[in-house]
N, C-alpha and C positions, 0 to 999 in steps of 0.2 A: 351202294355196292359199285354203281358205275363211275364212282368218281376215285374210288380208291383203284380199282382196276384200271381205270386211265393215269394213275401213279404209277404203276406197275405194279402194283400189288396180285398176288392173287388173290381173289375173294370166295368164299364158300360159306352158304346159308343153308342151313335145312329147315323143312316144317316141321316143328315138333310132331311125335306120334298123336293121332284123334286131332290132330288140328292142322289146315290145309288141305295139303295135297297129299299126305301120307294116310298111311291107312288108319281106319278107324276102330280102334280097338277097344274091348271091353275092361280087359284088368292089365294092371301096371301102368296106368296113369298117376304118379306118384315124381316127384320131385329127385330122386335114387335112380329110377326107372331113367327120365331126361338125359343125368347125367351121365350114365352107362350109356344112353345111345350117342349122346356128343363125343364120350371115347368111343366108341365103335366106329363112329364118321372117323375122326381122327385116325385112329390105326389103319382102319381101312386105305383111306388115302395117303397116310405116313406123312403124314404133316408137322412139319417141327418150326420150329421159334417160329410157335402161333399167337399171335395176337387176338384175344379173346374178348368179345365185346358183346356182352347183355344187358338188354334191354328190359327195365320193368321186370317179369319172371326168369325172361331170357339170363337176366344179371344174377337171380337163384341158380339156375340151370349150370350156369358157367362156374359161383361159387361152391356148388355141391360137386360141381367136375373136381375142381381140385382140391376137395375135402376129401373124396372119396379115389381119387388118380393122380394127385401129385401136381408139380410144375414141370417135371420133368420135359413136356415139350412146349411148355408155354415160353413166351420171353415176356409179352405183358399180358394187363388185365383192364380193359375200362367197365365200371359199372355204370349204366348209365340210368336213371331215375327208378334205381332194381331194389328190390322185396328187402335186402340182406338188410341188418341180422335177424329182423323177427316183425311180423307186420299186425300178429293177433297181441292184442292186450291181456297181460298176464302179472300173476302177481310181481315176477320177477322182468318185468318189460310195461309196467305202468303206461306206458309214452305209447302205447301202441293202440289199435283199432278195437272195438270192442265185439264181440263175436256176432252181435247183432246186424252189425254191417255187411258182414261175408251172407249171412244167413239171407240178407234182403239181397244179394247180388243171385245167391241160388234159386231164390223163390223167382226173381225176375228172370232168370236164366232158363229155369225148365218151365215156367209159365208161360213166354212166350219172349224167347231171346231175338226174333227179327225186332222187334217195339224193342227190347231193353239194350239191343245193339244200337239202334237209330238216338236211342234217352242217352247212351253212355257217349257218344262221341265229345257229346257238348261239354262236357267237364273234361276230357282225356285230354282236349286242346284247347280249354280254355276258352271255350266261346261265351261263354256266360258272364265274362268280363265287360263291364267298359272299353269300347274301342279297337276288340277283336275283331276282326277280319274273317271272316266266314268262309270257308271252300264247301261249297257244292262236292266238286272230285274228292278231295279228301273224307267227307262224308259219305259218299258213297263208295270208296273205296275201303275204307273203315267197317262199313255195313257186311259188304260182298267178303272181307277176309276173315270175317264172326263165322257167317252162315256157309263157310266153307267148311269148317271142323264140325265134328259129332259132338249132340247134347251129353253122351254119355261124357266124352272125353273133357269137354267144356266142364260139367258138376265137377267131376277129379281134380281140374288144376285147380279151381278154389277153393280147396284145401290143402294143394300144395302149396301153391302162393302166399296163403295167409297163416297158414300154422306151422310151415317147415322153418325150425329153427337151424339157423347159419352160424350161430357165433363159435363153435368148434371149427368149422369150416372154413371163417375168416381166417382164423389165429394160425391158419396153415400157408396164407400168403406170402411166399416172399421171393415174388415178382415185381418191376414198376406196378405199378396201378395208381387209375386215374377213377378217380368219383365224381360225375358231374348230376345234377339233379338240380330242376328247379326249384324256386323257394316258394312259386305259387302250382305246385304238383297239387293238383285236388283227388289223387287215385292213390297215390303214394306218400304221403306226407314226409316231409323231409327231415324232421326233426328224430322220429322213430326208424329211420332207413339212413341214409347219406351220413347225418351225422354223428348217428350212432355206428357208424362203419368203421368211419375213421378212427374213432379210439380205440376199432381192434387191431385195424391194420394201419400203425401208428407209421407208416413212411407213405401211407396214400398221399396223392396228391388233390384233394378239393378245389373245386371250380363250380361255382354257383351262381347259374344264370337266373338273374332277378325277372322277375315275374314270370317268368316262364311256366310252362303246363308240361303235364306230361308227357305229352307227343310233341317234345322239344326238338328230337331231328327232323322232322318236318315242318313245325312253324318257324326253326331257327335252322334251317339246314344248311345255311353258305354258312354262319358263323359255326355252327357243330361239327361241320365234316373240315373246317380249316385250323379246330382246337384239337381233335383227334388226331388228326394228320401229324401236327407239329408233335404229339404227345408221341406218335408213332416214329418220329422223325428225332428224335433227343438221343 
């Protein structure tokens, strides 16, 4: 954020509802829910030729915004290592996760998600690699922005995440948009997300950093925020 505001940009994040800083809520944690609060931000602030950029669920969140609210004020779209179009395995989505995995991420989740937050960094950036480069800060700041959101609100999105199906939602893009994702994402596989995006939204633009991890703005952050930039600069 601080590099696109020292562009001039303006920047504006929120914390999803139940996660963060915002309140922590029992019902409407739901993927429908998200998107109506990102137009609520939006209107509220009356933001136009928004450039829209999610991350991982964030890039659901964004995708269901303009499934369910249009382009109207968008001008682009970057997905970047995001859920779209379907991440649960299904008859008609073979290439996807099989429900068994969400179900271990839930059992670790309200078991005892400080431990499954600490287990999950290592795969989200790839540390478990040959030759990875370890941050201490980054793990611990990974940790600190889990245990910041409610258990309740935490069970809800993985089931948004994993079973909200987007490909209605893609088929309504037509905004630029950029698709980047790693090809070694071990949280998001690439073959059931990224590149099954691009053949809905067939004027995307793909860009696939090799061996990259899921928390590719971070481990790749001078090359990610100067491929956006340009993406935002065309």
């Amino acid at each position: 954020m601080v590099f696109f505001a020292s562009k001039g940009y303006r920047v504006v994040a929120h914390d999803r509802r139940s996660h963060g800083r915002s309140d922590q809520v029992w019902d409407n944690n739901t993927m429908d829910q998200y998107a109506d609060d990102l137009a609520e931000l939006i209107e509220a602030l009356d933001l136009r030729d928004v450039i829209l950029v999610g991350h991982s669920t964030g890039g659901g969140e964004v995708t269901r915004f303009i499934g369910r609210h249009g382009t109207g004020r968008v001008a682009k779209v970057a997905l970047i290592g995001a859920v779209p179009p379907l991440m649960l395995k299904t008859e008609a989505n073979p290439g996807g996760l099989p429900i068994d995995v969400f179900d271990g991420i839930r059992k670790g989740t309200y078991d005892n998600r400080s431990q499954f937050f600490r287990d999950l960094v290592t795969p989200f950036y790839g540390y478990n690699r040959e030759g990875a480069v370890i941050s201490e800060g980054i793990r611990e700041s990974f940790w600190l922005q889990g245990m910041m959101g409610g258990l309740k609100g935490h069970l809800d999105s993985i089931r948004a995440f994993s079973e909200s199906d987007f490909n209605a939602d893609l088929a309504k893009f037509d905004k630029p948009t950029l698709v980047l994702p790693g090809d070694d994402d071990q949280i998001v596989p690439i073959g059931a997300s990224a590149h099954s995006t691009v053949k809905i939204v067939r004027h995307a633009v793909l860009k696939v950093y090799e061996g990259a991890d899921h928390g590719l703005t971070q481990t790749y952050q001078d090359r990610f925020n100067a491929d956006l930039l340009k993406f935002i600069e065309i």
